[in-house]
C-alpha positions as CSV (number, residue, x, y, z in Angstrom):
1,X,103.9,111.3,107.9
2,X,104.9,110.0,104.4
3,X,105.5,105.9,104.2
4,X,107.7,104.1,102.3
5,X,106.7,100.6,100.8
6,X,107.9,98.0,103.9
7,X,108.1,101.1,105.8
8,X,105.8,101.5,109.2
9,X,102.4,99.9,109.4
10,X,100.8,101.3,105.9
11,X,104.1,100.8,104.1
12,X,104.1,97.0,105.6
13,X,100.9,96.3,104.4
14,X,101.4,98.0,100.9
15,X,104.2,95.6,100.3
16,X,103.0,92.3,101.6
17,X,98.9,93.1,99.9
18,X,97.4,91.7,103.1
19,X,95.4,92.9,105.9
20,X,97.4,93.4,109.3
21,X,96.6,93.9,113.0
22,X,98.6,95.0,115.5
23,X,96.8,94.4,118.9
24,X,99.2,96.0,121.1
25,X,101.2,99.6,119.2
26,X,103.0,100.1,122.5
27,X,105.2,96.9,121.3
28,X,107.0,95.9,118.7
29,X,108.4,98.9,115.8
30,X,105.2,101.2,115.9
31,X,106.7,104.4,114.5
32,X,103.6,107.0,115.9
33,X,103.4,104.4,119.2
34,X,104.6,107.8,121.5
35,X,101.9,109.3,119.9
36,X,99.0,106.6,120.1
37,X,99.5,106.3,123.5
38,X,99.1,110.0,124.4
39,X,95.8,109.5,122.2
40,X,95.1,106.7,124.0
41,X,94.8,104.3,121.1
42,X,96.3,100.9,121.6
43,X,95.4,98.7,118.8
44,X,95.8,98.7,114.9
45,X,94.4,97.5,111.8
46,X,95.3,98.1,108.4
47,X,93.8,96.7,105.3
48,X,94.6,97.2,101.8
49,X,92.5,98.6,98.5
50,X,92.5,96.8,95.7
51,X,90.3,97.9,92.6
52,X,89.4,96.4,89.5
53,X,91.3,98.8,87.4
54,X,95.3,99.7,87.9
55,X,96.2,102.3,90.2
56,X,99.4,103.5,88.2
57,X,101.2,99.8,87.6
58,X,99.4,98.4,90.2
59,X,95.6,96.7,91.1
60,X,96.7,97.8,94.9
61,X,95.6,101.8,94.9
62,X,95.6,102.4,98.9
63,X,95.8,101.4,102.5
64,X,93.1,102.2,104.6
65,X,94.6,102.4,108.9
66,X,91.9,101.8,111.4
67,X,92.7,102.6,115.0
């Protein structure tokens, strides 16, 4: 799945350039939630890299997902 910025949980946290858990991904707007639960995940956390140099016009160069 591709994400746009403010778009699902690693398009969120690209566009706000903070660390975000979701403790429960069968609430709320979890766009893969159908699939997490079949995987039997039920938490998320997503944190963003930031490096020293610029990533294209940006010091944010990716989101890391953690379920």
């Amino acid at each position: 799945m591709c994400f746009g910025r403010a778009e699902g949980l690693p398009g969120l946290v690209w566009d706000e350039a903070r660390p975000i858990l979701l403790p429960d991904l069968h609430s709320g707007h979890f766009r893969r939630a159908a699939a997490a639960r079949q995987a039997g995940l039920v938490c998320a956390a997503a944190m963003p890299v930031v490096a020293d140099v610029r990533c294209a016009d940006e010091r944010l160069c990716a989101v890391v997902v953690l379920f």
